[in-house]
C-alpha positions, 0 to 999 in steps of 0.5 A, spaced: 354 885 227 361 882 225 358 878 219 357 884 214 364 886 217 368 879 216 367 875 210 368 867 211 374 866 206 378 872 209 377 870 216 384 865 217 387 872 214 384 876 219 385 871 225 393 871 223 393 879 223 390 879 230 396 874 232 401 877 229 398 884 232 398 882 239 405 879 238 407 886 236 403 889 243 406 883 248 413 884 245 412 892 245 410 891 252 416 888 254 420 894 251 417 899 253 419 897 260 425 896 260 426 903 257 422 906 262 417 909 256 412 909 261 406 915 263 407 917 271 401 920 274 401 927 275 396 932 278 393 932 271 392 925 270 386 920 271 390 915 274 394 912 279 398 907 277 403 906 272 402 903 264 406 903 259 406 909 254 405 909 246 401 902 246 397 905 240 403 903 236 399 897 233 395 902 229 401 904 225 403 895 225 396 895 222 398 900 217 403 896 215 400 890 215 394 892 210 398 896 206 404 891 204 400 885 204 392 888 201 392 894 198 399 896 197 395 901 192 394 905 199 403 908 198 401 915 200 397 913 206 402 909 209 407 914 208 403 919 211 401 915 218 408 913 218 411 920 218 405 922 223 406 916 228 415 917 228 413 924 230 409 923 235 411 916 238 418 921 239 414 925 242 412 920 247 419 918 249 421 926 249 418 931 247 419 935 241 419 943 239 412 946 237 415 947 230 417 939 228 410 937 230 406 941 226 411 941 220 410 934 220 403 933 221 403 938 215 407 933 211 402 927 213 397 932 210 400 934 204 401 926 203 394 924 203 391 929 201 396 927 194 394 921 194 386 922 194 387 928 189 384 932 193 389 938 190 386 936 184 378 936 185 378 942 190 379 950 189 385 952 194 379 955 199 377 949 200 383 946 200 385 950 207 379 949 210 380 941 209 387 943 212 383 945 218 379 941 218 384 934 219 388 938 224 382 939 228 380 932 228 388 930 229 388 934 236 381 933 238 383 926 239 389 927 241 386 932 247 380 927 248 385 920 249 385 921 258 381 915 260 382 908 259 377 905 253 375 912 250 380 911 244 379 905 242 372 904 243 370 910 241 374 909 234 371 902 234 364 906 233 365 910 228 368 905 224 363 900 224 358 906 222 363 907 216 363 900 215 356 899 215 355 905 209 361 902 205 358 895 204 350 898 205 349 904 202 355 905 197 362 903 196 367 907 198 373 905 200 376 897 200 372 893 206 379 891 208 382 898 210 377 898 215 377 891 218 384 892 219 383 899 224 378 893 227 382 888 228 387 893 231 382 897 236 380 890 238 387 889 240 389 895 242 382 895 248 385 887 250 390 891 254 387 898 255 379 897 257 381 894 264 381 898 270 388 899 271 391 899 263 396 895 261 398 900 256 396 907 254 395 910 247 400 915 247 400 920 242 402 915 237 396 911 238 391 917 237 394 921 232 394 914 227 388 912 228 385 918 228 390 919 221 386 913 219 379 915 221 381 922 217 382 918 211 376 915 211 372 920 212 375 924 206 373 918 201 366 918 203 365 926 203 368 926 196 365 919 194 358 923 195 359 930 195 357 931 202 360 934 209 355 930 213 359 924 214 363 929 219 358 928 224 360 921 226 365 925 231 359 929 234 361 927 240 368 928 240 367 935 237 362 938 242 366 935 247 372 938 244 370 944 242 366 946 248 371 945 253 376 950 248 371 955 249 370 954 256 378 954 258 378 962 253 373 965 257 378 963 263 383 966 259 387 959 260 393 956 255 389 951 251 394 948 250 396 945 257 394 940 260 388 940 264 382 936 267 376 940 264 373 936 259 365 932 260 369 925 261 374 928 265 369 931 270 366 925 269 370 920 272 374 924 276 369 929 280 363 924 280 368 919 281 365 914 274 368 908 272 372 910 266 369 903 262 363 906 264 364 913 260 368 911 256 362 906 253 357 910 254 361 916 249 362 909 244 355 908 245 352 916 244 356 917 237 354 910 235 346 911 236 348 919 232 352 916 227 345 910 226 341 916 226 345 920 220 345 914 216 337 912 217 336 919 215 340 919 209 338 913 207 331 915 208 331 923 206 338 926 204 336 933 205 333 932 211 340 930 214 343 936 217 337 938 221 337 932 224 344 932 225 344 939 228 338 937 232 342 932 236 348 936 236 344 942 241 341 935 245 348 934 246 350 942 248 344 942 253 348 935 255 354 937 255 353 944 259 350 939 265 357 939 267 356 946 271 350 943 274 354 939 278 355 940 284 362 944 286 362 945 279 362 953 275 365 956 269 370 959 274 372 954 278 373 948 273 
């Protein structure tokens, strides 16, 4: 699977930059401790032990990476994923107001949206609804970073997936922007898939890979004048927005902390490895997005029912969660 993903000339490059962010992680850790920024359990929590907070800081060290030393093209993006990552890494060590953290994830927006020149090509209708669209991407990662692995490997998914039509189907973005997000959720998943973690993501972390992923998918849909690509979150988004509708019925702030989504219920009420459910929600989005691409290769405008198809398979799954034993829309 890595020969289309690797090239031979450009594996020494490749190995260097996996040095260099392992490094960065080693010496993070060490300054995360000492300054205690750390993720104590709570009452909210799906772990019991102690880990360092904010590990996720190595997608930005691979922005910056890609973007300074091949492809210093990519300005805009490294100043939106910049300005996301401080605020949120802030965020981890202190929480900020409401109203710096959007203001500034509006500004990242803006940013990338300029440099794809989505403000150019769209009407302002469809510029407000690509707004919402990022946005809920953003928190949807965000919301759905609780257990060990499930950031990582679920990113890793869906930049194979994104990678495989790069290279196979059509060429839209340089193939090192997306083996640099690679090369970091590899690094990132060496200290995080473990049993009892050695780091978290943090808010960081999932804000700057799912900044990458969101500035991906936006290359792909403008390259083919298509929306499916959006399906390669359709695990995520299900889980996402199904728990949200479920927390409105009970008339929560869905805005709290909670333990309401599938994986959380997973591994804390039937007491699941969270490795295990964590590949379980990589593996799921891989096969879709494997689906959604055989479709579009095979007959285009066959894709979006095969795409809604399994997004109702994956509903009538999702609601076996009430099925469980103890387990009601009241008292979840």
């Amino acid at each position: 699977m890595m020969q289309f993903i690797i090239h031979n000339s450009q594996l020494t490059y490749y190995l260097i930059t996996i040095a260099i962010l392992f490094l960065a992680m080693l010496l993070y850790l060490k300054i995360a401790v000492k300054f205690n920024i750390i993720d104590k359990p709570n009452e909210r929590s799906s772990h019991n032990y102690v880990p360092v907070r904010g590990g996720g800081i190595v997608w930005w060290i691979a922005s910056v990476v890609c973007s300074l030393f091949y492809l210093p093209e990519s300005v805009y993006f490294l100043t939106g994923i910049t300005l996301i990552s401080a605020v949120s890494f802030w965020d981890d060590i202190a929480s900020l107001p409401n109203s710096i953290r959007i203001t500034i994830h509006f500004l990242a927006i803006s940013i990338l949206f300029y440099g794809l020149g989505i403000f150019r090509i769209l009407s302002w209708r469809q510029i407000l609804v690509a707004y919402i669209f990022v946005v809920g991407i953003l928190n949807a990662y965000n919301f759905m970073d609780g257990i060990n692995g499930i950031t990582g490997l679920y990113s890793l998914s869906i930049l194979i997936a994104l990678q495989y039509v790069n290279l196979k189907i059509l060429h839209f973005t340089p193939p090192d922007f997306i083996n640099y997000a690679l090369l970091a959720c590899i690094v990132f998943l060496f200290f995080n898939l473990r049993k009892e973690a050695k780091c978290f993501a943090g808010d960081v972390g999932s804000m700057a890979i799912s900044f990458w992923i969101v500035s991906l998918l936006l290359q792909l849909m403008m390259k083919t004048h298509s929306v499916v690509w959006i399906l390669f979150l359709t695990i995520y988004g299900i889980d996402s927005v199904a728990t949200i509708l479920h927390r409105l019925y009970l008339r929560q702030n869905i805005f709290k902390a909670h333990r309401m989504h599938f994986y959380q219920v997973l591994t804390n009420e039937r007491k699941i490895s969270q490795i295990k459910v964590a590949t379980t929600y990589a593996l799921a989005q891989l096969l879709i997005s494997s689906l959604i691409i055989f479709f579009y290769q095979w007959r285009r405008e066959a894709t979006w029912t095969i795409g809604i198809f399994l997004m109702i398979l994956c509903s009538l799954i999702y609601l076996l969660k009430f099925r469980k034993k103890g387990l009601s829309l009241e008292n979840m």
